[in-house]
Backbone of each chain as ProteinMPNN parsed JSONL, in Angstrom:
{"seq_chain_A": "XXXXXXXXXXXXXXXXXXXXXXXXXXXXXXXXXXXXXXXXXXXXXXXXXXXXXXXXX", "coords_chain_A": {"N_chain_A": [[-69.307, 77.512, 12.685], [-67.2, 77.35, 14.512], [-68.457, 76.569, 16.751], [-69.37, 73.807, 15.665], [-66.709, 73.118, 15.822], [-65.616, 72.495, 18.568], [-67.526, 71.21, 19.697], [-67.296, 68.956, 18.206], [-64.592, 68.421, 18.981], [-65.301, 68.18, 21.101], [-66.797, 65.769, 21.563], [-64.71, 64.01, 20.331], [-62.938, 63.707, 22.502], [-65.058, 62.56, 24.57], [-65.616, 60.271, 23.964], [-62.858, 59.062, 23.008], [-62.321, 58.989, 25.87], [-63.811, 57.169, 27.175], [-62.958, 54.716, 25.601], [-60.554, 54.354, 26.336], [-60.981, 54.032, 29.325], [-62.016, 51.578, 29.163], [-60.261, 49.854, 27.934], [-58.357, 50.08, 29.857], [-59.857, 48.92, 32.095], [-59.791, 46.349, 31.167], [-57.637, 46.032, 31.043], [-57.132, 45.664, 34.145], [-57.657, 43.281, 34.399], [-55.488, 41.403, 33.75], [-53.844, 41.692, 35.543], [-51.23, 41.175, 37.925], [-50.554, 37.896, 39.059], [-51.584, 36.273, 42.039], [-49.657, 33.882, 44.341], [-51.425, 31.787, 45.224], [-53.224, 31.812, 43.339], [-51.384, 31.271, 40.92], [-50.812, 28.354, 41.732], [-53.063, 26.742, 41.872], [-53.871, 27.154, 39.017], [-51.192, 25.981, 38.689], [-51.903, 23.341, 39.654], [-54.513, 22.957, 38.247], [-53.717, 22.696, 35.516], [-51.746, 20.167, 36.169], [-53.689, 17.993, 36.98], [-55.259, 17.853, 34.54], [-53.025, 17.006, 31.869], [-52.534, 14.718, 33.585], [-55.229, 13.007, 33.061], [-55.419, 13.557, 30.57], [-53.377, 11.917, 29.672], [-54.518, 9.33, 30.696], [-56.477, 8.204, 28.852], [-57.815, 7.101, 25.968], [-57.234, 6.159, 22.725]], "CA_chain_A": [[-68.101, 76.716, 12.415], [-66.541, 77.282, 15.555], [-69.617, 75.754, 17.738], [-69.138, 72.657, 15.332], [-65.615, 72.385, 15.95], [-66.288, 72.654, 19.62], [-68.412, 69.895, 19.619], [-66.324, 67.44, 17.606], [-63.446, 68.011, 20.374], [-65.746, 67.433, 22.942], [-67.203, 64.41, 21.05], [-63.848, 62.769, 20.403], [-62.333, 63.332, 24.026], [-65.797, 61.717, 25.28], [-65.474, 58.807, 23.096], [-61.732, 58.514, 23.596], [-62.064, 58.39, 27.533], [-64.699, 56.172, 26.754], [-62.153, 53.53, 24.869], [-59.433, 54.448, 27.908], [-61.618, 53.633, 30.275], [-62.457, 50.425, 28.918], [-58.895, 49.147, 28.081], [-57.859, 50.165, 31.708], [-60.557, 48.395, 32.625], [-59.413, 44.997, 30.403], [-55.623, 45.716, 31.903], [-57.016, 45.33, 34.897], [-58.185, 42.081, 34.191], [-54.058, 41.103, 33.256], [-53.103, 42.17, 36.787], [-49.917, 40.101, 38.928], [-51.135, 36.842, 39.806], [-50.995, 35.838, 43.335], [-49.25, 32.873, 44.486], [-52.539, 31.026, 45.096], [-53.603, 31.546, 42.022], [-50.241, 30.624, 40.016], [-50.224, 27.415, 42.208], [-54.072, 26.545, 41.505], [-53.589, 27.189, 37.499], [-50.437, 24.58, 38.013], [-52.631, 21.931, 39.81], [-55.596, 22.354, 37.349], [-53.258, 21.444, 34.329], [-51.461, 18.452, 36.173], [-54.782, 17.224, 35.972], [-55.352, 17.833, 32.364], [-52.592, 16.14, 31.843], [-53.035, 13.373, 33.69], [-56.803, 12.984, 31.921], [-55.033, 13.016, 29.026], [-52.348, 10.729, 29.671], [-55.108, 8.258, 30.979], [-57.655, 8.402, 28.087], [-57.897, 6.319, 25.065], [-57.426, 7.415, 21.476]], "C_chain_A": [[-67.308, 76.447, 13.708], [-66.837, 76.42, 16.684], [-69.14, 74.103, 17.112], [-67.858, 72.178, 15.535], [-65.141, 71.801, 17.754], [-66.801, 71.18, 20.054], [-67.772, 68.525, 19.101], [-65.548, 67.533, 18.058], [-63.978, 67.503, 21.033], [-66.27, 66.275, 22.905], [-66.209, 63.666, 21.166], [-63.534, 62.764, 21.764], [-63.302, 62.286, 24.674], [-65.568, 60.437, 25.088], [-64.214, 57.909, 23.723], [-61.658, 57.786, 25.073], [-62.743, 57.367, 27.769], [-63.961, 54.795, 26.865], [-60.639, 53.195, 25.876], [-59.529, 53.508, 28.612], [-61.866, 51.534, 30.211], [-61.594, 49.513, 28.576], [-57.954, 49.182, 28.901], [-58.447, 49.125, 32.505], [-60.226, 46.476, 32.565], [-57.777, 44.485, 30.838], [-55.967, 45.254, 32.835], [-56.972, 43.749, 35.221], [-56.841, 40.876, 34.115], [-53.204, 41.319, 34.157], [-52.318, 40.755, 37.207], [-51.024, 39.47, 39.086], [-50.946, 36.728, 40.845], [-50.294, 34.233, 43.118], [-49.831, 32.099, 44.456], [-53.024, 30.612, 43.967], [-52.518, 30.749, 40.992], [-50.768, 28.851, 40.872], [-51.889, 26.497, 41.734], [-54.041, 25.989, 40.21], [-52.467, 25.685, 37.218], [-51.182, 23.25, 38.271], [-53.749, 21.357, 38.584], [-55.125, 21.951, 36.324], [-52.447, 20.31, 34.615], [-52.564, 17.614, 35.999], [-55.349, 16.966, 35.083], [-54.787, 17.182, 31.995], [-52.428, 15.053, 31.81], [-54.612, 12.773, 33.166], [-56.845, 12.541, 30.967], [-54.342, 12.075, 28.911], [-53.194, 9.156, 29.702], [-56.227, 8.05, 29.929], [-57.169, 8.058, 26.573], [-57.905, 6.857, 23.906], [-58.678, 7.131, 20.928]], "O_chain_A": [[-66.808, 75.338, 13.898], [-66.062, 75.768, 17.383], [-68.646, 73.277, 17.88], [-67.677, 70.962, 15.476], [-64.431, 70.822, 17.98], [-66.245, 70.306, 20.718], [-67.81, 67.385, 19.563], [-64.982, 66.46, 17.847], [-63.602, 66.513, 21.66], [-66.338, 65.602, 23.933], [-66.31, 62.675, 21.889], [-63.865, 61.731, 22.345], [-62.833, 61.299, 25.24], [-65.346, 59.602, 25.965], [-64.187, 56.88, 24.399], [-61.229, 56.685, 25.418], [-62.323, 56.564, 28.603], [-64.13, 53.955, 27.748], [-59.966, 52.176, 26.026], [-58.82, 52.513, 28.762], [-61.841, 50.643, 31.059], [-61.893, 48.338, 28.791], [-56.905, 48.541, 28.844], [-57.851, 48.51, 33.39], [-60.351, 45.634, 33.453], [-57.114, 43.451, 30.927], [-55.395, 44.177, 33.005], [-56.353, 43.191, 36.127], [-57.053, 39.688, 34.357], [-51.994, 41.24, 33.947], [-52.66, 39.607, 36.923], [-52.149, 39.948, 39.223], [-49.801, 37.125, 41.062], [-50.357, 33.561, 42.089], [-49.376, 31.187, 43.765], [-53.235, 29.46, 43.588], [-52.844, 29.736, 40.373], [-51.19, 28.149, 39.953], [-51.656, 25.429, 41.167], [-54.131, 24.779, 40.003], [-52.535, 24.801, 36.364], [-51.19, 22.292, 37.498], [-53.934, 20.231, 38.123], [-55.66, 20.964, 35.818], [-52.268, 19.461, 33.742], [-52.608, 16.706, 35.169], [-55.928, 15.914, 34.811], [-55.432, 16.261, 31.496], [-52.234, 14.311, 30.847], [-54.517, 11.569, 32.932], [-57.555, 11.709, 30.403], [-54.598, 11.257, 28.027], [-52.844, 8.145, 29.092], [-57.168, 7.523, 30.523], [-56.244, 8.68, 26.051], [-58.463, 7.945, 23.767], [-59.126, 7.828, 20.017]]}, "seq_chain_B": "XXXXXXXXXXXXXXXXXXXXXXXXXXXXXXXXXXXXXXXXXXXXXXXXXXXXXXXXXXXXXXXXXXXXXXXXXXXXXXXXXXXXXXXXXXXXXXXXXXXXXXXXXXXXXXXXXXXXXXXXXXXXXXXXXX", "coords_chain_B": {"N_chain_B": [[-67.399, 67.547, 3.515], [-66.62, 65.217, 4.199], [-64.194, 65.142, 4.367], [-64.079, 66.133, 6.918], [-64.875, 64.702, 8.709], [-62.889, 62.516, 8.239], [-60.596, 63.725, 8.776], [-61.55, 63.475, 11.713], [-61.659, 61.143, 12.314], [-59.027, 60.204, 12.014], [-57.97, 62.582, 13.964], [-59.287, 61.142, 16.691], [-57.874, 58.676, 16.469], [-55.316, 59.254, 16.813], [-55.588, 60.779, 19.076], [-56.083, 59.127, 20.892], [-54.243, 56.948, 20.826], [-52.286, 58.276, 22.392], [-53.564, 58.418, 24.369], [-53.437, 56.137, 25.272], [-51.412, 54.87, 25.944], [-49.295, 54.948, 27.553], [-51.316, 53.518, 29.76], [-51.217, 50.915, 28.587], [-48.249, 50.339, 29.097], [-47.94, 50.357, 31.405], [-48.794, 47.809, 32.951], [-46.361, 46.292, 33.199], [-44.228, 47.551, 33.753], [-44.675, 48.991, 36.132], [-44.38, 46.983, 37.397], [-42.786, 44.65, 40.172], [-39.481, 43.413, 40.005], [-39.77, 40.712, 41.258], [-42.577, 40.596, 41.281], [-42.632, 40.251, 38.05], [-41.598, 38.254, 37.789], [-43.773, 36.101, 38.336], [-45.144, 36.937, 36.752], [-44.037, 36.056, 34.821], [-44.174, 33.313, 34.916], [-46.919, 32.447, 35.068], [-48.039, 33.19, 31.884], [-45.78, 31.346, 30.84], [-47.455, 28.793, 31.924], [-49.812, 29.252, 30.738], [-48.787, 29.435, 27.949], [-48.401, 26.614, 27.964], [-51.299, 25.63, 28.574], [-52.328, 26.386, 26.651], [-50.854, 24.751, 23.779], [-51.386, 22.348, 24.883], [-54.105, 21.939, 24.532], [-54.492, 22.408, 22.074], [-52.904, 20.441, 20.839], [-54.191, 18.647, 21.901], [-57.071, 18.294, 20.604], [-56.083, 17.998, 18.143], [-54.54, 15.486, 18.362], [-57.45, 14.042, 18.355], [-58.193, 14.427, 15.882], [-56.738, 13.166, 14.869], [-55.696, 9.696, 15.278], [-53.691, 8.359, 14.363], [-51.105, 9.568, 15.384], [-51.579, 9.173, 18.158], [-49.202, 7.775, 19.702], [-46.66, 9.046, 19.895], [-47.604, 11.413, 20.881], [-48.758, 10.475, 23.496], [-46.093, 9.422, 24.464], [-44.491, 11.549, 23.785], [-44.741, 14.203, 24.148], [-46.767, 14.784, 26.177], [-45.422, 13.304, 28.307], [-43.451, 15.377, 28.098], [-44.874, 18.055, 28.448], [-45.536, 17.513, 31.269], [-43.153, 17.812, 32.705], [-42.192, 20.127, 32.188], [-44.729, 21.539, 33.142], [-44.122, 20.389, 36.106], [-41.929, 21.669, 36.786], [-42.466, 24.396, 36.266], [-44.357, 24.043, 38.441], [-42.307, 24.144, 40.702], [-41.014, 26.574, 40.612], [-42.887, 28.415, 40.997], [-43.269, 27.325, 43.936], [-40.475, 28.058, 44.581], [-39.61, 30.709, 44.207], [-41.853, 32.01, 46.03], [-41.106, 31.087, 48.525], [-38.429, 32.125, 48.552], [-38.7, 34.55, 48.154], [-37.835, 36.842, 45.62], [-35.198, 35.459, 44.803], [-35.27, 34.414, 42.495], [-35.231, 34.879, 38.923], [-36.417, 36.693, 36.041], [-34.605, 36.243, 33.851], [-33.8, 34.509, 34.56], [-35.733, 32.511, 34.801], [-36.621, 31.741, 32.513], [-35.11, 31.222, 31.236], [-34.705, 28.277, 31.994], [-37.345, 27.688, 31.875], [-38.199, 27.648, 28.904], [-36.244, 26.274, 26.695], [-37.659, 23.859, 27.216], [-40.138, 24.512, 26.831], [-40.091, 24.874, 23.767], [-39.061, 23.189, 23.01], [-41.701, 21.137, 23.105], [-43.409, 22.414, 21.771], [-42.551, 22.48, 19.16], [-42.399, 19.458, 18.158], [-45.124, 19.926, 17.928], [-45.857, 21.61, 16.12], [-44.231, 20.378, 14.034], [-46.239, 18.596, 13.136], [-47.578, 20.03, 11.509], [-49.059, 22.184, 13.412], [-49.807, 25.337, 13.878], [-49.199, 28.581, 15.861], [-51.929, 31.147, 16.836], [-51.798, 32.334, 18.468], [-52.476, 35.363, 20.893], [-50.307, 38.299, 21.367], [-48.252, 35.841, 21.824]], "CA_chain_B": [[-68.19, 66.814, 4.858], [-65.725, 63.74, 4.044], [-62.686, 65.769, 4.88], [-63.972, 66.769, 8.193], [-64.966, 62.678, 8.842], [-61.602, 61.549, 8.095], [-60.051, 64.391, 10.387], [-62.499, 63.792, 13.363], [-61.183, 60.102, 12.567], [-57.144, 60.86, 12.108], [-57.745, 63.12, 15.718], [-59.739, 59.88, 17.493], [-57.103, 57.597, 16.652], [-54.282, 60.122, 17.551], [-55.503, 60.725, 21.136], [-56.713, 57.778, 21.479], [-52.717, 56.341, 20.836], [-51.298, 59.156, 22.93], [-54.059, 58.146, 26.242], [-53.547, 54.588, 25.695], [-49.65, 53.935, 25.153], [-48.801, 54.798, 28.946], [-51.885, 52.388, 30.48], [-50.633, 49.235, 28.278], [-47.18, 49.939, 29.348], [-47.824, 50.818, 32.973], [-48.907, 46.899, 33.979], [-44.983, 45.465, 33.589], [-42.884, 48.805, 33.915], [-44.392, 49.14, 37.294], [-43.961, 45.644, 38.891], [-41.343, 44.58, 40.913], [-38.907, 41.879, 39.652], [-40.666, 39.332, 41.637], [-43.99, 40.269, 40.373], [-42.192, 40.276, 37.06], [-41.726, 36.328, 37.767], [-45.266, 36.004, 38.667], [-46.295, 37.068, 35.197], [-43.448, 35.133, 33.332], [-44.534, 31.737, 35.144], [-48.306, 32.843, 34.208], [-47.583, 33.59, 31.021], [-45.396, 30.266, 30.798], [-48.524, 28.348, 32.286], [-50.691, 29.916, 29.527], [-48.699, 28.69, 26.983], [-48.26, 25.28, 28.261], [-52.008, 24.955, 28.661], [-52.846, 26.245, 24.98], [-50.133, 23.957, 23.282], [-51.857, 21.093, 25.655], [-55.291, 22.103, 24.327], [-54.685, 22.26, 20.445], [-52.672, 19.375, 20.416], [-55.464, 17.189, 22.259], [-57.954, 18.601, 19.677], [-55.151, 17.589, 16.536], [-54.68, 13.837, 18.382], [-58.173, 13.684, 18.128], [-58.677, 14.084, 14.775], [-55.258, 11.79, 13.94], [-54.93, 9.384, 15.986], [-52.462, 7.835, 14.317], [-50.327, 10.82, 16.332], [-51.24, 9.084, 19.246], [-48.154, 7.295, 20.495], [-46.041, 10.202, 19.914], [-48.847, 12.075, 21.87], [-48.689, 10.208, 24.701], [-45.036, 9.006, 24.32], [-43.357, 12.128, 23.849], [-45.487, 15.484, 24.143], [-47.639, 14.527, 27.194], [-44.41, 13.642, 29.543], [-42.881, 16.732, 28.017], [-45.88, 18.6, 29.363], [-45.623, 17.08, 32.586], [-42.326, 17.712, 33.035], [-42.868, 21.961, 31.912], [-45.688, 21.98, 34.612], [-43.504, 20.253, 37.272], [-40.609, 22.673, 36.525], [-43.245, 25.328, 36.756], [-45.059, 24.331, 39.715], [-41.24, 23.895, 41.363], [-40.596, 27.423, 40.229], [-43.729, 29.085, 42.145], [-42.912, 27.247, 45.446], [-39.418, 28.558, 45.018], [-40.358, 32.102, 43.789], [-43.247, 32.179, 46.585], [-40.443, 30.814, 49.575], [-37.683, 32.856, 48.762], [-39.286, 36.104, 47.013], [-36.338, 37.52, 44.553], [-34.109, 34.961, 44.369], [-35.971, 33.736, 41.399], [-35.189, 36.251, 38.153], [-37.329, 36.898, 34.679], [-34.141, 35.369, 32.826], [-33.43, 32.848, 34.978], [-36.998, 31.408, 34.744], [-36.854, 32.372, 31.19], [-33.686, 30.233, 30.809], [-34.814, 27.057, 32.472], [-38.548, 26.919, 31.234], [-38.07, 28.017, 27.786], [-36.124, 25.084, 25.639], [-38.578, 22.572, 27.141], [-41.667, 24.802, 25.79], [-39.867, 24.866, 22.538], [-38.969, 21.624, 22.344], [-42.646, 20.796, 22.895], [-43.96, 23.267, 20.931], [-41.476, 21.92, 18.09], [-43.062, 18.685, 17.825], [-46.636, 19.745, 17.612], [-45.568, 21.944, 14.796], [-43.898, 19.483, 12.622], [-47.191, 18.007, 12.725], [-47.925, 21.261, 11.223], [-49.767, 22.843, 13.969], [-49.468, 26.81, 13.909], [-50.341, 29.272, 16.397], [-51.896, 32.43, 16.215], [-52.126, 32.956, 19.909], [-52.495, 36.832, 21.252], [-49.406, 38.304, 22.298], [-47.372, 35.206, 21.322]], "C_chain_B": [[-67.107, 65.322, 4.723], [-64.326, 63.784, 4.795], [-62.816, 66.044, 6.161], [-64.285, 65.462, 8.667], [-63.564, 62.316, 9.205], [-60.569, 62.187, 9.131], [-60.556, 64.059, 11.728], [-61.513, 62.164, 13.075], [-59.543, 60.052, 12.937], [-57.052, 60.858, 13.922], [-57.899, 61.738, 16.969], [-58.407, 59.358, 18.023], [-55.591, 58.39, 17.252], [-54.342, 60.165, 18.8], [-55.498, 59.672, 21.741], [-55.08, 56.519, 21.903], [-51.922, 57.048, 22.207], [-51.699, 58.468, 24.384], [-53.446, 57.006, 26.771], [-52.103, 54.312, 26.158], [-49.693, 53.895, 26.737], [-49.898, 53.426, 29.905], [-51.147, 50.854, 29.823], [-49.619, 49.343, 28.634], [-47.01, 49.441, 30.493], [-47.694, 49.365, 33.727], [-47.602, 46.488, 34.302], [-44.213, 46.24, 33.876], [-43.382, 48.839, 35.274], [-44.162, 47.886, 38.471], [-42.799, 45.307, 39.187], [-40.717, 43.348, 40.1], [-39.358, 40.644, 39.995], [-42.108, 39.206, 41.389], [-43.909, 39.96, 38.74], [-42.154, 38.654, 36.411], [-43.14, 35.705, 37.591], [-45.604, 35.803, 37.514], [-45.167, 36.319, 34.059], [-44.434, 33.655, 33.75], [-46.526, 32.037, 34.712], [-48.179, 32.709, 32.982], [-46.915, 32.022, 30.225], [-46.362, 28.846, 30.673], [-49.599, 28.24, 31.143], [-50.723, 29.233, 28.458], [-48.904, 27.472, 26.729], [-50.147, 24.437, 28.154], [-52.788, 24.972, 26.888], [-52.541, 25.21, 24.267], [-51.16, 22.676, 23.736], [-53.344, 20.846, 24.667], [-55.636, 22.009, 22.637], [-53.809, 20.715, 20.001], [-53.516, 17.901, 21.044], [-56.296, 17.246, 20.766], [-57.112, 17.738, 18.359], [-55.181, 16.12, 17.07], [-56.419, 13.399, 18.452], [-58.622, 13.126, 16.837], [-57.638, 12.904, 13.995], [-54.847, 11.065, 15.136], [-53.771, 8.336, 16.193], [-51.146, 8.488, 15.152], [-50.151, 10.262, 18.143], [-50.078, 8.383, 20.645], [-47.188, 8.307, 20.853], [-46.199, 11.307, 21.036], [-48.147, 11.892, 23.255], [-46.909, 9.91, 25.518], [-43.869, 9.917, 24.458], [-43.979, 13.697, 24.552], [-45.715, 15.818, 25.667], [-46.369, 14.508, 28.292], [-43.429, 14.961, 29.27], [-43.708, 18.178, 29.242], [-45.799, 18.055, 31.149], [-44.475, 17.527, 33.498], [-41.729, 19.443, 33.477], [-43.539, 21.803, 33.117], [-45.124, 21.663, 36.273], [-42.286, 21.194, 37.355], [-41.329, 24.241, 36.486], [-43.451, 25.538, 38.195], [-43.256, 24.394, 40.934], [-40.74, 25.421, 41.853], [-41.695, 28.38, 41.224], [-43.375, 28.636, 43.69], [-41.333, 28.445, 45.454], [-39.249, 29.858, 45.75], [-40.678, 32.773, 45.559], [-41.853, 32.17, 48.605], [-39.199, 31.959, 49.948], [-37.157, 33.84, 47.68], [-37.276, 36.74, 46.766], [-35.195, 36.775, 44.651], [-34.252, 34.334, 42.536], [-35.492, 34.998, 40.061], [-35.721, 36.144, 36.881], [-36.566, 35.905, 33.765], [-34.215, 34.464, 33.049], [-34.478, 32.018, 35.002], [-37.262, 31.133, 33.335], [-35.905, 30.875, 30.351], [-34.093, 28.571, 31.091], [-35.992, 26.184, 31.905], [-38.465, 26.684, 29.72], [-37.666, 27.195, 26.539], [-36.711, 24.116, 26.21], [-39.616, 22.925, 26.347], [-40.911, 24.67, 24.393], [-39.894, 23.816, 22.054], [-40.647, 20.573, 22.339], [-43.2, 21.259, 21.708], [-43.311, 22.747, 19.035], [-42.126, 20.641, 17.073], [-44.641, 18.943, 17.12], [-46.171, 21.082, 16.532], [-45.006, 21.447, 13.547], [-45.071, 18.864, 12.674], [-47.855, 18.638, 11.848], [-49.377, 22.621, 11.819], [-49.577, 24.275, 14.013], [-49.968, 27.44, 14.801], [-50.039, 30.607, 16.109], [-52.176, 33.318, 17.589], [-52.119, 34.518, 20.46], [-51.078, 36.808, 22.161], [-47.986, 37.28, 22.463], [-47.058, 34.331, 22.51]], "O_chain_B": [[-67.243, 64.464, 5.595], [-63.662, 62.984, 5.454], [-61.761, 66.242, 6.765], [-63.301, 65.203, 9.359], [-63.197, 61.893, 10.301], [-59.917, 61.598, 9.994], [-59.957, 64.384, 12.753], [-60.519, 62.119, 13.801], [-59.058, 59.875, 14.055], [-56.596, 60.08, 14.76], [-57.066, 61.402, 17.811], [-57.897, 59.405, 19.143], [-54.942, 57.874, 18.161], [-53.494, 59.757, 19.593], [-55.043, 59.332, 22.833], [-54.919, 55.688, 22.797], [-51.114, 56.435, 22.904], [-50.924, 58.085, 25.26], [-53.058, 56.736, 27.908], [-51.901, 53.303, 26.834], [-50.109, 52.856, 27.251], [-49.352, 52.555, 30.582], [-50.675, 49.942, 30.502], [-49.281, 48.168, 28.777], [-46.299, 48.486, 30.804], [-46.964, 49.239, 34.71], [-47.383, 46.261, 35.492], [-43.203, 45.752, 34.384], [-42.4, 48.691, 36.0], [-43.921, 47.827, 39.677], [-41.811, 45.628, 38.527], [-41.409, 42.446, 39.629], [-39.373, 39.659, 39.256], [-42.755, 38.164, 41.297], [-44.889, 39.506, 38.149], [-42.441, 38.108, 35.345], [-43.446, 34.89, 36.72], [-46.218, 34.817, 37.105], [-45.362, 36.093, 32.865], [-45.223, 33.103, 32.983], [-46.99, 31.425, 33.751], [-48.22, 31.486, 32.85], [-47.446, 31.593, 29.2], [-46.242, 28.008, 29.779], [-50.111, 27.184, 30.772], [-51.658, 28.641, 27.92], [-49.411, 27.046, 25.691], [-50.376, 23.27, 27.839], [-53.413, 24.14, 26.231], [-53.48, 24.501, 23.906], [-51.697, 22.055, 22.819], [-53.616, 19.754, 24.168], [-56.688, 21.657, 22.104], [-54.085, 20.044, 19.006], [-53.466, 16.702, 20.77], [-56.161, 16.36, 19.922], [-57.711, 16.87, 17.724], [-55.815, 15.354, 16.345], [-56.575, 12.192, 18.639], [-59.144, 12.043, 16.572], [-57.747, 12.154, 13.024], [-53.976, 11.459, 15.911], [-53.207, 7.782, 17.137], [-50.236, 7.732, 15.493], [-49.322, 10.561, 19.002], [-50.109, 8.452, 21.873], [-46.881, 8.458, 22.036], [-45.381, 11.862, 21.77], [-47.391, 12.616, 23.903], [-46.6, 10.111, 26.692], [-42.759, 9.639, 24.913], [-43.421, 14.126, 25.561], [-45.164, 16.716, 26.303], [-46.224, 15.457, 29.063], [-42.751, 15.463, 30.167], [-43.338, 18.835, 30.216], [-46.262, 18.774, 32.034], [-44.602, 17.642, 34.717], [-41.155, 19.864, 34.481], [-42.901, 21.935, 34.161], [-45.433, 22.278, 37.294], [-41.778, 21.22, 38.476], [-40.6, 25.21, 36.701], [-43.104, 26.448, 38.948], [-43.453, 24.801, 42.079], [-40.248, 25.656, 42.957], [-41.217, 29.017, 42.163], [-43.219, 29.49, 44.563], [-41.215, 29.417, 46.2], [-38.98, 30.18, 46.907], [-40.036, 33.643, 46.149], [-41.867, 33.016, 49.499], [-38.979, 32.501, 51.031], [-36.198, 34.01, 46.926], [-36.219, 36.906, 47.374], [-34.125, 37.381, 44.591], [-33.4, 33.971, 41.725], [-35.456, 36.149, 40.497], [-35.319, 35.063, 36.45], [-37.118, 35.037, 33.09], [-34.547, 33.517, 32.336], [-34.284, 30.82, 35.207], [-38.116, 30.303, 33.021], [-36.04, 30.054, 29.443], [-33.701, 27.725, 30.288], [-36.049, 24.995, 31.594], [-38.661, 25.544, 29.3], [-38.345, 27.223, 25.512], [-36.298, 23.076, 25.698], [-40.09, 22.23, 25.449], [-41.705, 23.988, 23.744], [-40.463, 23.405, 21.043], [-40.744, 19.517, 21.713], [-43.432, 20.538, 20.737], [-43.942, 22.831, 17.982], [-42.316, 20.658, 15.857], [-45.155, 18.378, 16.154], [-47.372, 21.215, 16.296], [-45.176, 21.86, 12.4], [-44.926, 18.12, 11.704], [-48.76, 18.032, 11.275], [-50.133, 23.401, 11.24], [-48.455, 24.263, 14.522], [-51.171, 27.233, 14.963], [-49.068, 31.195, 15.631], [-52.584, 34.469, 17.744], [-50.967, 34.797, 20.129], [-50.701, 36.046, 23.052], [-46.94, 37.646, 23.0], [-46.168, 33.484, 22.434]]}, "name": "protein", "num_of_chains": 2, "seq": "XXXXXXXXXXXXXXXXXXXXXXXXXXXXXXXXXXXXXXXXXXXXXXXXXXXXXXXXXXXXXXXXXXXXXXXXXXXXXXXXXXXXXXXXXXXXXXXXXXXXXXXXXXXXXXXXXXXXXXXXXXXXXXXXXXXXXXXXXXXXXXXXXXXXXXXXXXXXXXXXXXXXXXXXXXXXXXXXXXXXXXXXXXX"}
């Protein structure tokens, strides 16, 4: 009983750090933009925009 | 054997709340006010390009919509992204004068007022995060 309980701690912690690891990993992904980037993101939708503005229904 | 299942599950989701809470908080509690901007005008950007992207898709399928479209929406949008992109030079020139509200304040009833329109069309979103 003891061995099994043992084991299903050390199972969930693995798991858990597991699911940590992997939504640390997905934050990272959500990190500060740079300036470059912000300024990029605004050019590529003035051109969307304009695409759209110019394009026929 | 059901009871010890539903505990091993209970515990999971318990630790699993306790590990997590501090990483999802950590990205905005630790940035600076001017990275704080960074991720509103992102964030701002985001929205602007979703809105852009479901209401092309909706004047597709109606395009009786499309004067409106082009007429009212579209220079709305244009007007958001230039009041954006205005907002990064600023930001970017003269780091922390710029502030979360004050970008908050300026961008904010244009996205609505876009956003406004393409919902009386009865567009809805279900966007992550909002």
């Amino acid at each position: 009983m003891v061995v099994e309980g043992l084991v299903i701690t050390l199972g969930i912690s693995v798991i858990n750090k597991i699911i940590e690891l992997a939504i640390l990993k997905n934050a990272e992904t959500g990190k500060v933009p740079t300036y470059e980037e912000l300024e990029e993101a605004n050019l590529l939708t003035d051109l969307k925009i304009n695409k759209m503005m110019n394009e026929s229904a | 054997m059901k009871k010890v299942k539903l505990m091993v599950v209970v515990a999971m989701v318990f630790f699993l709340i306790v590990g997590c809470a501090p990483i999802l908080n950590s990205a905005w509690k630790t940035a600076s006010e001017e990275e704080k901007v960074r991720l509103t005008l992102k964030d701002a950007q985001d929205q602007l390009n979703f809105w852009l992207d479901i209401g092309y898709g909706y004047v597709k399928l109606h395009p009786e919509k499309d004067p409106i479209w082009k007429g009212q929406v579209l220079p709305l949008a244009k007007t958001i992204n230039g009041m954006i992109g205005e907002m990064i030079r600023e930001s970017k020139t003269t780091q922390g004068k710029i502030t979360v509200g004050g970008a908050l304040n300026r961008l904010y009833p244009k996205i609505v007022e876009m956003e406004n329109i393409l919902i009386s069309w009865g567009l809805q979103t279900k966007k992550k995060g909002g």
